[in-house]
Structures are given as structure tokens and as C-alpha cells.
C-alpha positions as CSV (number, residue, x, y, z in Angstrom):
1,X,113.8,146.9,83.2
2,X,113.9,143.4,85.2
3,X,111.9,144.7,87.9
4,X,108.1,144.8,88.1
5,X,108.0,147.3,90.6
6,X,110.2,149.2,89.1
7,X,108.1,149.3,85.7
8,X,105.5,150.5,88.0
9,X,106.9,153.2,90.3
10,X,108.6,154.5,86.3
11,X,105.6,154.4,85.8
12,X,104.6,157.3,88.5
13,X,107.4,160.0,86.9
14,X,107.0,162.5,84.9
15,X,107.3,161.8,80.7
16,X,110.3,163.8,80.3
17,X,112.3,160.4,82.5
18,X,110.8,158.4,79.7
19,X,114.3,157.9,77.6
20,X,117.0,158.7,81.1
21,X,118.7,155.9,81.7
22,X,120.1,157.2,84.6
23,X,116.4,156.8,85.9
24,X,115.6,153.6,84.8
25,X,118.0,152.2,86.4
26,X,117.7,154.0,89.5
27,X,113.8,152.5,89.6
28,X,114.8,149.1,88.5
29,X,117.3,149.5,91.9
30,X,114.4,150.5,93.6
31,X,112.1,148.2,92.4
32,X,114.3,144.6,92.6
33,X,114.4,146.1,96.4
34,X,110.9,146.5,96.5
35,X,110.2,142.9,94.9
36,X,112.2,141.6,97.5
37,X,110.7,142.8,100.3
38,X,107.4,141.8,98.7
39,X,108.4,138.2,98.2
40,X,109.8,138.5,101.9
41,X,106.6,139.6,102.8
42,X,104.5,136.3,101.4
43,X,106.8,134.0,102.5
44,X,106.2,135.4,106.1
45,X,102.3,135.5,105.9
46,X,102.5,132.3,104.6
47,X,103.7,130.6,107.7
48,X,100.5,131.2,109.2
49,X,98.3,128.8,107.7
50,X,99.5,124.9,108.1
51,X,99.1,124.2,104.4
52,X,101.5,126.6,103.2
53,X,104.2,126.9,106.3
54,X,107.5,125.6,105.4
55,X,110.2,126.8,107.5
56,X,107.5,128.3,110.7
57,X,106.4,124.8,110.7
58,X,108.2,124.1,113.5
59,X,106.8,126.6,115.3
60,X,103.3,124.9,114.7
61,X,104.9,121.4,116.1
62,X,106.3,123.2,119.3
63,X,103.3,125.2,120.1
64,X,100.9,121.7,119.5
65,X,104.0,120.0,121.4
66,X,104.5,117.5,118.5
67,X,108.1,116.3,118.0
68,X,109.8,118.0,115.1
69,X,110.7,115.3,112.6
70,X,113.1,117.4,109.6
71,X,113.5,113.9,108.4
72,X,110.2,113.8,107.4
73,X,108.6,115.5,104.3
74,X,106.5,119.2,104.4
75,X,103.7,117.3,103.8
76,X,103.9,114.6,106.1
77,X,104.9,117.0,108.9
78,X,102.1,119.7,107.6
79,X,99.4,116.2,108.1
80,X,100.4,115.7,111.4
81,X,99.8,119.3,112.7
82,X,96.7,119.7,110.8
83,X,95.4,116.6,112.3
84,X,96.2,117.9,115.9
85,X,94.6,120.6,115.3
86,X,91.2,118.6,114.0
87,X,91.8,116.4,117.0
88,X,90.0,118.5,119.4
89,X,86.6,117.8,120.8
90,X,84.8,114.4,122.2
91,X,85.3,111.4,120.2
92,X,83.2,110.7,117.8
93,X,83.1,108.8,113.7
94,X,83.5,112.1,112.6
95,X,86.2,113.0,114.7
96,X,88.0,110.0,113.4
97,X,87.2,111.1,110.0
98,X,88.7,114.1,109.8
99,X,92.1,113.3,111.3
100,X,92.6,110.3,109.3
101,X,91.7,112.9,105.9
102,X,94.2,115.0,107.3
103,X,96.7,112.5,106.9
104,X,95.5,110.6,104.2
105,X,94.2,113.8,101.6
106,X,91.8,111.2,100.7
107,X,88.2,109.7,101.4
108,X,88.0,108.1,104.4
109,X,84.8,105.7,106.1
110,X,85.3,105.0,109.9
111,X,82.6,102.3,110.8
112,X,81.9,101.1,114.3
113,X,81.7,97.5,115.5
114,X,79.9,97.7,119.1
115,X,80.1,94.1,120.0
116,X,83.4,94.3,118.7
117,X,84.4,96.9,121.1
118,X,86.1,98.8,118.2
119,X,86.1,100.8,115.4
120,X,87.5,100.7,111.3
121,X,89.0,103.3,109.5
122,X,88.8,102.5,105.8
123,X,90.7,104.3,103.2
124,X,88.6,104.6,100.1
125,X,90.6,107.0,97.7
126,X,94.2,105.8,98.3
127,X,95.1,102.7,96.5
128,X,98.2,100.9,98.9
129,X,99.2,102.0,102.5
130,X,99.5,105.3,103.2
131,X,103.0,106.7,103.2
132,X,102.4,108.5,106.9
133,X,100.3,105.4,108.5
134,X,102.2,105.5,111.5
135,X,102.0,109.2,112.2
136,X,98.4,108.7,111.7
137,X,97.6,105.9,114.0
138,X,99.9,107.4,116.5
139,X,97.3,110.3,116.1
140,X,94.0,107.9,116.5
141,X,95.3,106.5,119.5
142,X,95.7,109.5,121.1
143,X,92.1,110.7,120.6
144,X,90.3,107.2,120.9
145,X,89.2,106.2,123.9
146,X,91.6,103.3,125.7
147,X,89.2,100.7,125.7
148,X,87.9,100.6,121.5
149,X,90.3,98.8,119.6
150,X,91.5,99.9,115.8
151,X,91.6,98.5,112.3
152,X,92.8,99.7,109.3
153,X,91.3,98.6,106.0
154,X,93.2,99.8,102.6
155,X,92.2,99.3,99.1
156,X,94.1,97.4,96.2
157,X,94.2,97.5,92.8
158,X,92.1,94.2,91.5
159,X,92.3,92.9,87.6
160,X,89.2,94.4,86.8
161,X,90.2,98.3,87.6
162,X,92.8,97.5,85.3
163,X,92.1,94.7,82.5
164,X,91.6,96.5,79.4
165,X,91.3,100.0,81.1
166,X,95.6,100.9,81.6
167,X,98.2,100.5,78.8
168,X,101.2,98.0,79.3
169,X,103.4,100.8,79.8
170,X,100.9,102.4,82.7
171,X,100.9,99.3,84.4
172,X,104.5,98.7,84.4
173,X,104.7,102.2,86.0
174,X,102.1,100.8,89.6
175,X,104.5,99.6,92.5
176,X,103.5,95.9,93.4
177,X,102.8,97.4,96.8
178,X,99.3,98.7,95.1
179,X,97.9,94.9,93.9
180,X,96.0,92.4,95.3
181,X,94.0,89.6,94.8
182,X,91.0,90.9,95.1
183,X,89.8,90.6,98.7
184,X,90.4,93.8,100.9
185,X,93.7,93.6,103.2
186,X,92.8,94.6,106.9
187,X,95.2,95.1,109.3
């Protein structure tokens, strides 16, 4: 038998089914139905949590009123809707925090310059730019307040996280995109 529900409702007959084929194959009928309708099932309940929507995603982006991109990949998309739905409440470090985590999947510091009139979001587990930056500042901006200005801060590979600690063939495998010379790149 292929199916597993149909091991299991064979299971519930009587021993004297144990050697019909007839029956066997009736339950493993039976049960390839019953495994669809299962998998049916999970797919469907798991378009209610952001993390594991795929094609009810866009019914997230409609009710949050965010464009649907199908350009863009599940995770990107999933970032963006998660972050809207972090976004709410009075601006605050924190706030900041968790959007830009919801975007990023990483650690994030937001510091606050007051005679700066501004704020800096610095990415401390991601090692480059972020592939969704621009979703993500499009998603500060909309909870910042109009007069603080942004900055983003990313982090680089220097020679020491890498001199006698990655293989030639490791390194060859880092985009350029990841290196600097050692000072941090704000933009």
C-alpha cells in the first residue's frame, strides 16, 4: 500500500481482509483521497500565519494595502507584510528595531543622534547590503516622523574575520560586494 491513510484505516477492518486484495486496494483508494485532502488541508491553514503563506500572500498585501510585487521573492514579500504588521504603534528605537529585523532576519542597533535630528539603523548580523533595502527604508519612512532624517550603516568583511580563519576555496565563494577596507560604509 502507497497510502498512509490507507495503512491506517486497513488497519481498522477486521483480520479476515488481511490477505484481500480487493480491500487493499480499495483502502489505498481511500486513503491517497484522504492524504489529499489532508495535504489540502495544511496548505490552507498555512496561509494564515505570514511566515508560511505562499499563494494567500496576497491576500495579506491587499488587506495591509501593500502593492503586490509577484516579481519579488516569498520572502521578500513575506518581510514586507510582517513588517507592516510590526509597524503599528508610536515611534519609538524599538519600533525601528523590529521592522528593520523583519526585513533584515538579522540583528539590528537603531541609535539616535538628537543634535543630529536623526536616527541610524545598523545592521550587525548581515555582512553586505541587504537584498530588500529598499522595501525596508520605504517601510522606515513611513513610520518615522517627517522631520528625523535616516542612515543606514552595514557591515563588511575586514582581513582579520578572514586571514587564517576561511580556506582559499571559501573565500573564492564571498561576492566582492561583502569586503571592505575596514572602516564601516554608511549610507
Amino acid at each position: 500500500m502507497n497510502s498512509l491513510r490507507g495503512r491506517e484505516l486497513f488497519s481498522y477492518l477486521p483480520f479476515y481482509y488481511e490477505n484481500s486484495r480487493v480491500m487493499q486496494s480499495d483502502m489505498d483508494a481511500k486513503g491517497g483521497e484522504m492524504d489529499l485532502l489532508y495535504q489540502a488541508l495544511d496548505a490552507a491553514a498555512a496561509q494564515f500565519f505570514v511566515r508560511t503563506a505562499t499563494w494567500g500572500l496576497g491576500r495579506w498585501e491587499f488587506e495591509l494595502g501593500i502593492p503586490t510585487d509577484q516579481a519579488k521573492p516569498l520572502d521578500q514579500r513575506r518581510a514586507v507584510v510582517e513588517s507592516k504588521l510590526r509597524g503599528a504603534g508610536q515611534f519609538s528605537g524599538g519600533l525601528v528595531k523590529n521592522v528593520a529585523e523583519a526585513y533584515d532576519g538579522g540583528k539590528v542597533e537603531v541609535s539616535f543622534q538628537p543634535s543630529e535630528w536623526g536616527f541610524m539603523v545598523k545592521f550587525i548580523d548581515t555582512i553586505g547590503i541587504p537584498p530588500n533595502l529598499e522595501d525596508l527604508k520605504a517601510a522606515v519612512e513611513e513610520i518615522k516622523p517627517a522631520h528625523l532624517a535616516v542612515k543606514y550603516e552595514f557591515r563588511y568583511l575586514i582581513i582579520r574575520e578572514i586571514h587564517e580563519v576561511m580556506a582559499l576555496n571559501e573565500l573564492q565563494q564571498v561576492p566582492l560586494s561583502k569586503f571592505t577596507g575596514g572602516a564601516p560604509i554608511v549610507e
